[in-house]
Every structure is written in structure tokens, then in C-alpha cells.
Backbone as a chain_set.jsonl record, in Angstrom:
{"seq": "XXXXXXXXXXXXXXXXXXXXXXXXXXXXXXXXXXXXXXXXXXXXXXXXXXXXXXXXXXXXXXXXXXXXXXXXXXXXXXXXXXXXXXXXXXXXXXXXXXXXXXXXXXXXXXXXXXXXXXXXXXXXXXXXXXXXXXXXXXXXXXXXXXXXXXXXXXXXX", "coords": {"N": [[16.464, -38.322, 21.724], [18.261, -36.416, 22.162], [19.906, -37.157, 20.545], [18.929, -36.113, 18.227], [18.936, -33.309, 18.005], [21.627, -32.408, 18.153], [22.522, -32.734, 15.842], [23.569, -31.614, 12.651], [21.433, -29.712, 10.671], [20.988, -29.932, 7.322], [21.5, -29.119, 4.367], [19.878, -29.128, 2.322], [17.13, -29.938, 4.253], [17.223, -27.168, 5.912], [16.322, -25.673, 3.769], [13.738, -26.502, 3.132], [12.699, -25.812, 6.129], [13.044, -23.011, 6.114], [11.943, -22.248, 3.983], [8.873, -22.964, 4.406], [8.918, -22.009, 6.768], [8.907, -18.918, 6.095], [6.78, -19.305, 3.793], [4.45, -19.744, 5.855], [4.356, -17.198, 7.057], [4.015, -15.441, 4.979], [1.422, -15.959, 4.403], [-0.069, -15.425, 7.11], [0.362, -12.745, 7.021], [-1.124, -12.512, 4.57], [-3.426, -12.868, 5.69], [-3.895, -11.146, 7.305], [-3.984, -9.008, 5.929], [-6.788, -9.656, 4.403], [-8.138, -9.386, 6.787], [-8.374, -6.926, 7.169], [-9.34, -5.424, 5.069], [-11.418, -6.512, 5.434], [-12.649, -5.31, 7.595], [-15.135, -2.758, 8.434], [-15.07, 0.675, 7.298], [-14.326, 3.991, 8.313], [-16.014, 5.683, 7.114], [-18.206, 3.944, 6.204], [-19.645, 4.159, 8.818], [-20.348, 6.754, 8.903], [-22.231, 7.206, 6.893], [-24.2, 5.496, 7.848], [-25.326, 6.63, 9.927], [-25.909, 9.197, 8.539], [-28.295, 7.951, 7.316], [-29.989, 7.226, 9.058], [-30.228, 10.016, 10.373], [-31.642, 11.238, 8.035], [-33.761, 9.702, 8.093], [-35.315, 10.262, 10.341], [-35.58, 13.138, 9.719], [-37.258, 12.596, 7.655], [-39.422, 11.695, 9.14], [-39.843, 14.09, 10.74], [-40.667, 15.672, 9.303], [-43.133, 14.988, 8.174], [-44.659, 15.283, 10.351], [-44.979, 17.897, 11.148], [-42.584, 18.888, 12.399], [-41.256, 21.132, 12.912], [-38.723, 22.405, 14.393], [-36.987, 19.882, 14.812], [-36.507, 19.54, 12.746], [-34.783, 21.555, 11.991], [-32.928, 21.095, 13.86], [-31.659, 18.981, 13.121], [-30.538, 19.389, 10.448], [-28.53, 20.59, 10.082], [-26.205, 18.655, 11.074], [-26.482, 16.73, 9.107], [-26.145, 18.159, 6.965], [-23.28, 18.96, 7.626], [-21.901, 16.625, 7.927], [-19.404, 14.367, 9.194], [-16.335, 13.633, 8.789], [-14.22, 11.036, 7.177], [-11.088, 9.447, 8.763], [-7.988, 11.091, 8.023], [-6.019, 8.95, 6.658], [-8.171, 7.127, 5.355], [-9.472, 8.646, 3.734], [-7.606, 9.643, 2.152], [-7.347, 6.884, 0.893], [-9.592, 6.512, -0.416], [-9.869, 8.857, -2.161], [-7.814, 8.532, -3.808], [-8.523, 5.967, -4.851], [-10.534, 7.01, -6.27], [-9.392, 8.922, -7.807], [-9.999, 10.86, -11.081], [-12.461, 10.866, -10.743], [-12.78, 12.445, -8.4], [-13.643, 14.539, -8.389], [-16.364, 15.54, -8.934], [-17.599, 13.511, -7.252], [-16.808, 15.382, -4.936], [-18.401, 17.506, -5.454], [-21.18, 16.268, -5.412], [-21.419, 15.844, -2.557], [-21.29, 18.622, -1.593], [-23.512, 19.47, -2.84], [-24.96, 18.323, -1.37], [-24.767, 19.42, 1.233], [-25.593, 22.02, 0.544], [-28.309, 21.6, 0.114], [-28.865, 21.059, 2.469], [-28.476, 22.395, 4.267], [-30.025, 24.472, 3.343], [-32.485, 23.253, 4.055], [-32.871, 23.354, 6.678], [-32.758, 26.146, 7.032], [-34.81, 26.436, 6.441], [-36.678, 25.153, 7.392], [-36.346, 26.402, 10.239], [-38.268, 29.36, 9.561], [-40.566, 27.919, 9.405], [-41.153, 26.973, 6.945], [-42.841, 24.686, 5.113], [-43.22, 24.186, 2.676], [-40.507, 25.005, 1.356], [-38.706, 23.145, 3.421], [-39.523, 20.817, 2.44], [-38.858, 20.741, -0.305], [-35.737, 21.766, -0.214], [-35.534, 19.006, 1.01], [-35.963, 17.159, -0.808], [-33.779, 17.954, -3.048], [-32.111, 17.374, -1.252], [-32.077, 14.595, -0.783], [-32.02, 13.59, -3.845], [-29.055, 14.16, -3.846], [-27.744, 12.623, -2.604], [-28.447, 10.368, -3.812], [-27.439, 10.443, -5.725], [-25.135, 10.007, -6.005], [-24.261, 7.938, -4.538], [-25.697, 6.003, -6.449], [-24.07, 6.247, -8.5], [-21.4, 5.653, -7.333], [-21.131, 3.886, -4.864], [-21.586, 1.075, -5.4], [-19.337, 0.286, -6.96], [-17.331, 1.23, -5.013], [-18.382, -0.581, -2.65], [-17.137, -2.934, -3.925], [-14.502, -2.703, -4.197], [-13.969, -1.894, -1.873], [-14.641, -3.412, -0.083], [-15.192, -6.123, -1.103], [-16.82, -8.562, -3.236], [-19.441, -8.379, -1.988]], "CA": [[16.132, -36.946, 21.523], [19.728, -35.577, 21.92], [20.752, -37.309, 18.87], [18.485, -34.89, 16.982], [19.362, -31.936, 18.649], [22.886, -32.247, 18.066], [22.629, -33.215, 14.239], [24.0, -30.813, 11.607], [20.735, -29.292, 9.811], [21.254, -30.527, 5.884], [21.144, -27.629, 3.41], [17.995, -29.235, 1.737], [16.132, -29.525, 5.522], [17.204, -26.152, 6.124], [15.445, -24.969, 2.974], [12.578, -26.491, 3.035], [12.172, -25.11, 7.123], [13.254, -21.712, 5.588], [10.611, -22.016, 2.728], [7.825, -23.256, 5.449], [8.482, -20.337, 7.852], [8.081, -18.135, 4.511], [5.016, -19.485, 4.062], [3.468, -19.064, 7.338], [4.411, -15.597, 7.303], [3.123, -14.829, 3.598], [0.059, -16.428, 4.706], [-0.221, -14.32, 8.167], [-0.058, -11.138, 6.584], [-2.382, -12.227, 3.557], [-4.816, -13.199, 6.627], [-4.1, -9.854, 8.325], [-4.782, -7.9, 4.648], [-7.992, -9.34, 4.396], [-9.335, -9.057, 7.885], [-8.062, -5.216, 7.437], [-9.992, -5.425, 4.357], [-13.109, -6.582, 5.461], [-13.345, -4.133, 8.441], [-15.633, -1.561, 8.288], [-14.275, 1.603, 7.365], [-15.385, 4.883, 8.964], [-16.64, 6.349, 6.009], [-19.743, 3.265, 6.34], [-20.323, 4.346, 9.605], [-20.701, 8.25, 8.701], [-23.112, 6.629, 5.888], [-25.169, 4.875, 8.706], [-25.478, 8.166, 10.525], [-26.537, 10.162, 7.612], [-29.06, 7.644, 6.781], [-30.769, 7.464, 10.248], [-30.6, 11.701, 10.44], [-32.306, 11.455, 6.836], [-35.203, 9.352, 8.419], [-35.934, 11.23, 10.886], [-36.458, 14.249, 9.2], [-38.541, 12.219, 7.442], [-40.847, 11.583, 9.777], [-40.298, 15.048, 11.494], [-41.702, 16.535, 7.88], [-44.678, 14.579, 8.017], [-45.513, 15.733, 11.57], [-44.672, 19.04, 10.687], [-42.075, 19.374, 13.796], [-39.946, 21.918, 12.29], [-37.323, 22.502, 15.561], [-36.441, 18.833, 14.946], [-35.655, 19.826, 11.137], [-33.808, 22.832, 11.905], [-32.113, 20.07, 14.968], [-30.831, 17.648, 12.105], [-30.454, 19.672, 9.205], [-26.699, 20.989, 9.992], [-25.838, 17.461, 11.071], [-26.115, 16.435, 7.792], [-24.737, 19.79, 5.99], [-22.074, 19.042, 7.535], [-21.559, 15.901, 8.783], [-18.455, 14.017, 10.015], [-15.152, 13.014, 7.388], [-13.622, 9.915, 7.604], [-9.677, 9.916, 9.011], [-7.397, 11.501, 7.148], [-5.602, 8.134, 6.048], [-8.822, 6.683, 4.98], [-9.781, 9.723, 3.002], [-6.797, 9.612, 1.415], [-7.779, 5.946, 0.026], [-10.97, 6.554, -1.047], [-9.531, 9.606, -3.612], [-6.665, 7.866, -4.295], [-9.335, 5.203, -5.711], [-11.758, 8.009, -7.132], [-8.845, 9.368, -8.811], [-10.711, 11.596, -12.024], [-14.116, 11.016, -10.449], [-12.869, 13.104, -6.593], [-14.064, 15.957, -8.196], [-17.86, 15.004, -8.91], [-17.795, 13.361, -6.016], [-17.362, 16.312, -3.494], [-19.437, 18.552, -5.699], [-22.564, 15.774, -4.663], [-20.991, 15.97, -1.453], [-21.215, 19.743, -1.533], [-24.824, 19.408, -2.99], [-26.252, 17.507, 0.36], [-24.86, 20.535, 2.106], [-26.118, 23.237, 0.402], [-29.445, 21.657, 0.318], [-28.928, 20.655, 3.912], [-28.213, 23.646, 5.009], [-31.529, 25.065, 2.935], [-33.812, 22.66, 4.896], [-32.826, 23.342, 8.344], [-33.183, 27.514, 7.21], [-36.434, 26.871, 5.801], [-37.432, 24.464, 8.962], [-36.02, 27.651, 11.569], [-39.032, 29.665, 8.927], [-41.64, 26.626, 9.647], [-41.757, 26.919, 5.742], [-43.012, 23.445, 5.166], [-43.14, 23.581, 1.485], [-39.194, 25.195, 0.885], [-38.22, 22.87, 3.919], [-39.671, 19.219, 1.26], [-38.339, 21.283, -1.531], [-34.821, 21.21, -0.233], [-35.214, 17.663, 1.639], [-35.774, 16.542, -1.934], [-32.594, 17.91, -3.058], [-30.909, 16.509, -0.439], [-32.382, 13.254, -1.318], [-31.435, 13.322, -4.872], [-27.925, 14.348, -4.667], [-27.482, 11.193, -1.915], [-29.32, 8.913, -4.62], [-26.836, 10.51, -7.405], [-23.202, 9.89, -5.09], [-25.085, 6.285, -4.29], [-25.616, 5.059, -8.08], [-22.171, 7.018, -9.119], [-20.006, 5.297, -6.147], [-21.212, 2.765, -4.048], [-21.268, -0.513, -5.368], [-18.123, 0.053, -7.251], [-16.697, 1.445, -3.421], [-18.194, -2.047, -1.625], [-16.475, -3.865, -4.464], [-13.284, -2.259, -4.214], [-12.904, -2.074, -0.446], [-14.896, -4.945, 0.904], [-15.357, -7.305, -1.626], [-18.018, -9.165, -3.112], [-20.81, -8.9, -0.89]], "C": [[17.396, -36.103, 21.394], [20.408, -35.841, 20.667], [20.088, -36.426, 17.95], [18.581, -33.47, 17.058], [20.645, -31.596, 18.361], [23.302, -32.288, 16.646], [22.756, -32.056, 13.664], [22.753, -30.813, 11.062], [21.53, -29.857, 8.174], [21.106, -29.374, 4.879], [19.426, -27.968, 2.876], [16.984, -29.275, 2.872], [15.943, -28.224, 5.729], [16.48, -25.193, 4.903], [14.158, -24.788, 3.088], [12.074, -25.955, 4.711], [12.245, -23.793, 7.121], [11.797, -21.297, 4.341], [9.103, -22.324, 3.821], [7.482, -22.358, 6.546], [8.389, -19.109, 7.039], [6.953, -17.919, 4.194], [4.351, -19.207, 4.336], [3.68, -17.571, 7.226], [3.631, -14.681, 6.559], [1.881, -15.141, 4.083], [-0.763, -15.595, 6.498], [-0.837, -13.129, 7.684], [-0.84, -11.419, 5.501], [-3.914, -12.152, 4.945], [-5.027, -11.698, 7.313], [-4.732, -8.594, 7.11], [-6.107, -7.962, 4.814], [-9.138, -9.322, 5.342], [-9.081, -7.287, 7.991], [-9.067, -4.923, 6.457], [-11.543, -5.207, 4.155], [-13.645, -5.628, 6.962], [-13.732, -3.262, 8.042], [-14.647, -0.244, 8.547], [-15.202, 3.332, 8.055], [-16.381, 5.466, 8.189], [-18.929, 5.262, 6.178], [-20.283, 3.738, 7.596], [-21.496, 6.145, 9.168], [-21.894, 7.921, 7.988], [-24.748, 6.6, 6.736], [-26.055, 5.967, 9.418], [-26.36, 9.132, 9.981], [-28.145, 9.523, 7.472], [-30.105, 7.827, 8.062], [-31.128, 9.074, 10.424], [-31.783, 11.676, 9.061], [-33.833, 10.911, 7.539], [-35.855, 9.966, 9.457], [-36.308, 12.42, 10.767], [-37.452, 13.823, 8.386], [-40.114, 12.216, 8.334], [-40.965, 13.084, 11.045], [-41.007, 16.133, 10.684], [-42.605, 15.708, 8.208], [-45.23, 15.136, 9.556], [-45.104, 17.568, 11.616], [-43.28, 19.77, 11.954], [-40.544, 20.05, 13.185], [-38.886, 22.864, 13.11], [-36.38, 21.714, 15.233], [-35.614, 19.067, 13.471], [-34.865, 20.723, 11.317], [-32.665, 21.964, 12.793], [-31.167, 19.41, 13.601], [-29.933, 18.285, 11.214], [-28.724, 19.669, 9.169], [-26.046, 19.73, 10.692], [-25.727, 16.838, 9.902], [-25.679, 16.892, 6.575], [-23.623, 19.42, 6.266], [-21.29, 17.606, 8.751], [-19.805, 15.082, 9.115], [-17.622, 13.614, 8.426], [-14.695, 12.034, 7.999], [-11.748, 10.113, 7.866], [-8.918, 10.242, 7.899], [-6.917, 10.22, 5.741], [-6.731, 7.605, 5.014], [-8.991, 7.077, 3.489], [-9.095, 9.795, 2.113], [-6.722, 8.058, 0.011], [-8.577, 6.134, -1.058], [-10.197, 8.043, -2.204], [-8.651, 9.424, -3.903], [-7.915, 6.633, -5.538], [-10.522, 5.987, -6.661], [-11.043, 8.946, -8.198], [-9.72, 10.968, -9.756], [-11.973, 11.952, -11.523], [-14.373, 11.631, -8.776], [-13.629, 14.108, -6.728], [-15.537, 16.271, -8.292], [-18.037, 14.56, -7.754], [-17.927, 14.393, -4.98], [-18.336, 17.388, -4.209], [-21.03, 18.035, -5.389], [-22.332, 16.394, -3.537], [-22.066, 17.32, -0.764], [-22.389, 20.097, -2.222], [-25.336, 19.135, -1.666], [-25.709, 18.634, 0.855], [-25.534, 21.404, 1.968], [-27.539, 23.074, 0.676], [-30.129, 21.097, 1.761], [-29.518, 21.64, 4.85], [-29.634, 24.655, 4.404], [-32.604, 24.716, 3.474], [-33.847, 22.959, 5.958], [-32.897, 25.504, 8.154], [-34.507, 27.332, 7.152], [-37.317, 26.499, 6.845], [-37.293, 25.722, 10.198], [-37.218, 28.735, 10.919], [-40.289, 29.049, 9.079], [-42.112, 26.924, 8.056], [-41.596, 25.662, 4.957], [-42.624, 22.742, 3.685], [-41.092, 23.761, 1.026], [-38.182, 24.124, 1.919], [-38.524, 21.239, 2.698], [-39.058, 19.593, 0.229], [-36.533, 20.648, -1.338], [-34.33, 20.205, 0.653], [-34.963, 16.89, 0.07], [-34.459, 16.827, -2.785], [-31.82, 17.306, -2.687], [-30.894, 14.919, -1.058], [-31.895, 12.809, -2.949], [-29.6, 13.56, -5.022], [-27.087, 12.977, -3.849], [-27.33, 9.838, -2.954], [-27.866, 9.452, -5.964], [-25.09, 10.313, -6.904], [-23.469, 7.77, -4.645], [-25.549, 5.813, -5.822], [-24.438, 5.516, -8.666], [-21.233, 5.935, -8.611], [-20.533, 3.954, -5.582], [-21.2, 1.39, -4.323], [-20.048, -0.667, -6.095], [-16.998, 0.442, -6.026], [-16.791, -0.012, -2.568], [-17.416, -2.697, -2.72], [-14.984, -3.769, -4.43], [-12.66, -2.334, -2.532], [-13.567, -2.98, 0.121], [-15.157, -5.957, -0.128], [-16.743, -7.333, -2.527], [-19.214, -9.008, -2.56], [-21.606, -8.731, -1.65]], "O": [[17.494, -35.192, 20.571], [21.154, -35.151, 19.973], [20.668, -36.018, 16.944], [18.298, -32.653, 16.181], [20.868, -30.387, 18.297], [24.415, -31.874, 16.322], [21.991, -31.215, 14.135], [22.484, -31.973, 10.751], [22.73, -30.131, 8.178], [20.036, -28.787, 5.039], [18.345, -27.387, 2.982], [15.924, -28.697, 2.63], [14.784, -27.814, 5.784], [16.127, -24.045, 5.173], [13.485, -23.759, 3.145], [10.892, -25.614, 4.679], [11.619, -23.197, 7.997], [11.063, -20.337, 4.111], [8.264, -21.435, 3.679], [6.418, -22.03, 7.069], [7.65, -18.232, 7.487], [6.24, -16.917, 4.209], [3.483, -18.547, 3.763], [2.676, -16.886, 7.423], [2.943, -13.717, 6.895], [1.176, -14.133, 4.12], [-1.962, -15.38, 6.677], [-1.962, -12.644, 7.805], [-1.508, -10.417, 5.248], [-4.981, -11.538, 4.947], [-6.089, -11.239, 7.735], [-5.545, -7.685, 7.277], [-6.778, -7.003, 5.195], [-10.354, -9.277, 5.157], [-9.609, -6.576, 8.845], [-9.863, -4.078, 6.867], [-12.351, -4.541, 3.508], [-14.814, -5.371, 7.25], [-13.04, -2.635, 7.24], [-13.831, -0.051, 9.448], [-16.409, 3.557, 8.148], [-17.508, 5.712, 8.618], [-20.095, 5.655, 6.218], [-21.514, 3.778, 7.594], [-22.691, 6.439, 9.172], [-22.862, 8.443, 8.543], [-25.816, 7.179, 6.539], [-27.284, 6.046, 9.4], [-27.258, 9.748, 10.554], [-29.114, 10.281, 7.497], [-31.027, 8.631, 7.93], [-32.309, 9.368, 10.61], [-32.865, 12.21, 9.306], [-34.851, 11.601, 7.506], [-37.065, 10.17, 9.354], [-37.195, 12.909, 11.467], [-38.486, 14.485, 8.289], [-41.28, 12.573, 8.171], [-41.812, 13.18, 11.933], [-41.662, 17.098, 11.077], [-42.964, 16.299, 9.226], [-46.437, 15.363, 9.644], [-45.108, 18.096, 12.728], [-43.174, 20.967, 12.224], [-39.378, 19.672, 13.076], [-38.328, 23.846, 12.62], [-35.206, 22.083, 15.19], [-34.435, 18.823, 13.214], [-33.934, 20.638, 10.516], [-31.494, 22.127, 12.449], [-29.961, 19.593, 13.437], [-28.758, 17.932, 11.108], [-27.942, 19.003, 8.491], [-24.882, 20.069, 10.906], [-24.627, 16.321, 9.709], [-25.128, 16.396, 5.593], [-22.772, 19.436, 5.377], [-20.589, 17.609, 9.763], [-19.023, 16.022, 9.256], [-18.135, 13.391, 7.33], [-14.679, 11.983, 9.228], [-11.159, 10.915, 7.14], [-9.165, 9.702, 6.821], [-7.175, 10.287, 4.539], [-6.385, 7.59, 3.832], [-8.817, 6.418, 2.464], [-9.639, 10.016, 1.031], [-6.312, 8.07, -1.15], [-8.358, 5.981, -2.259], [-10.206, 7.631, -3.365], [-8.252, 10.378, -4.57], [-7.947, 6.662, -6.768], [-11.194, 5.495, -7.568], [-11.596, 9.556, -9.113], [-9.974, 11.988, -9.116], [-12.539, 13.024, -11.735], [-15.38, 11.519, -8.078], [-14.24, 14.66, -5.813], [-15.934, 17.284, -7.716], [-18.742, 15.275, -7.041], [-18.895, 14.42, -4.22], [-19.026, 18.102, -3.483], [-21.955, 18.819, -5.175], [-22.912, 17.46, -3.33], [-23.013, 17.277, 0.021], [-22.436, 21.324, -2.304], [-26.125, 19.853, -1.051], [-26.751, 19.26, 1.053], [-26.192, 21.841, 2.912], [-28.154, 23.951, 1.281], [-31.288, 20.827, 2.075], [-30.423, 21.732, 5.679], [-30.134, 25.502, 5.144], [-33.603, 25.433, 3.531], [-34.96, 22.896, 6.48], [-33.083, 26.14, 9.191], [-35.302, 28.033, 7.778], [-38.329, 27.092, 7.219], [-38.212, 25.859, 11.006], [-37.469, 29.425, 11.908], [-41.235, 29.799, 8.836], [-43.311, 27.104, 7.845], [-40.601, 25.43, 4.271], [-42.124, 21.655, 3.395], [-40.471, 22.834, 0.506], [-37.003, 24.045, 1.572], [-37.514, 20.712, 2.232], [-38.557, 18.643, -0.372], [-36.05, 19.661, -1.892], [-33.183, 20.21, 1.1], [-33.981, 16.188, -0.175], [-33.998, 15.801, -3.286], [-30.93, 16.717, -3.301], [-29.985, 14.295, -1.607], [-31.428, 11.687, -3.142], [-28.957, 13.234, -6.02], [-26.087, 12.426, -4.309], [-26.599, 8.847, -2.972], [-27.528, 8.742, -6.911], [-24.095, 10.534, -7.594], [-22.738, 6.781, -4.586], [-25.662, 4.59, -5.737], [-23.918, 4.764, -9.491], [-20.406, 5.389, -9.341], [-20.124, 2.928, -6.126], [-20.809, 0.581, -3.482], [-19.533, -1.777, -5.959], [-15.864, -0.031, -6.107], [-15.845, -0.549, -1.992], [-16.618, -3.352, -2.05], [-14.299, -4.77, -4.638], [-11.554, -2.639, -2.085], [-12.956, -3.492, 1.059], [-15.439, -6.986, 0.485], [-17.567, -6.419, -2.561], [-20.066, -9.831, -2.896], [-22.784, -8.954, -1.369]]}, "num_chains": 1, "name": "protein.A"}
């Protein structure tokens, strides 16, 4: 064992243990890209959020419980942004199309913010009026964005 300990490295050994700890390293940080990759980003959670607030005014319009609509409504007018950095991805990747984007955005509010007046009114029909708004400008930021967004920041799936 001391005889190999004591031995002069060879220029060509020393390469190829120079090219091999290279390697490993390149291969580390590709492993660390795409587990950064495939973590959920906040933006899906905010998503998750919205979608659960959305169903429950669903079913607080059908029972007509228009406290619970006026409860939600400005939760989803104005709900949560994802961290700055993030944020900064996502219109870095939306480029031309940031500006459509927050004008949906800035649709679900306005008609957010119209359901939860009309629900504090118990006016049942202007409170479905602008749930359906809301609902379309979701459905029009969701066939615009989203499967070219999961393909871009998580992959495949």
C-alpha cells in the first residue's frame, strides 16, 4: 500500500482522474438542474388555491350563500404573486405575450372584484354574470399559457 502512495501520479493518470472528477461534478449539477426543475414552483401552488376558491363559490352560488361569495371573491381579485425571482422567469419566458397575459390576469380581478360586490348586494344574477367572467378569462390565460408553461418549466408531463 505505501508503494502506491508514494508513486509519482503519470500525466495520463492524472488526466484521466482530472477528467473523472469533471464528470462527477458536470453530472451533480445537471442532477441538481433538473431536480430544481422539476420542483414545483409557487406560481402552481397560487393556481391550486385559485382553483379550490373558484369551487367553492361554486357551490356557494348554487346555495345562494352570498357572505361566502362576498368571503372569496377578493381572494381571488387579488390573489397571491409568485416571488419576485420566479416572476421574473415566467416574463422573461412570456417575453411579447407578458402583456396579454396580465391583462387576463387583470380580467379575473375586475370580474372578481364584480362578484364579491354583487354577492355583498345578494344580486344572484350580476353575482353568475361576473363568476362567468371570471371563469372565462381563467379558461382564456389556461389555453393561451399553460401547457406551453408545464412544457417549458417542468417538462413533459
Amino acid at each position: 500500500m505505501e508503494k502506491f502512495v508514494n508513486q509519482p501520479l503519470k500525466p495520463r493518470s492524472f488526466f484521466t482522474v482530472s477528467l473523472s472528477v469533471l464528470l462527477a461534478t458536470f453530472a451533480t449539477a445537471l442532477g441538481a438542474q433538473s431536480a430544481e426543475a422539476a420542483k414545483p414552483m409557487a406560481l402552481r401552488t397560487i393556481m391550486e388555491r385559485l382553483g379550490r376558491d373558484m369551487q367553492v363559490v361554486t357551490g356557494a352560488i348554487s346555495k345562494e350563500d352570498w357572505p361566502l361569495v362576498a368571503e372569496l371573491a377578493p381572494r381571488i381579485a387579488k390573489h397571491a404573486e409568485p416571488p419576485m425571482s420566479e416572476k421574473m422567469r415566467i416574463l422573461a419566458w412570456l417575453g411579447a405575450g407578458a402583456g396579454k397575459f396580465r391583462g387576463l390576469d387583470g380580467q379575473v380581478h375586475d370580474a372578481a372584484t364584480a362578484m364579491g360586490e354583487a354577492a355583498k348586494r345578494s344580486d344572484g344574477q350580476a353575482v353568475i354574470a361576473a363568476f362567468s367572467k371570471t371563469q372565462q378569462s381563467c379558461l382564456a390565460c389556461h389555453q393561451s399559457y399553460r401547457r406551453s408553461f408545464v412544457e417549458k418549466f417542468y417538462g413533459s408531463r
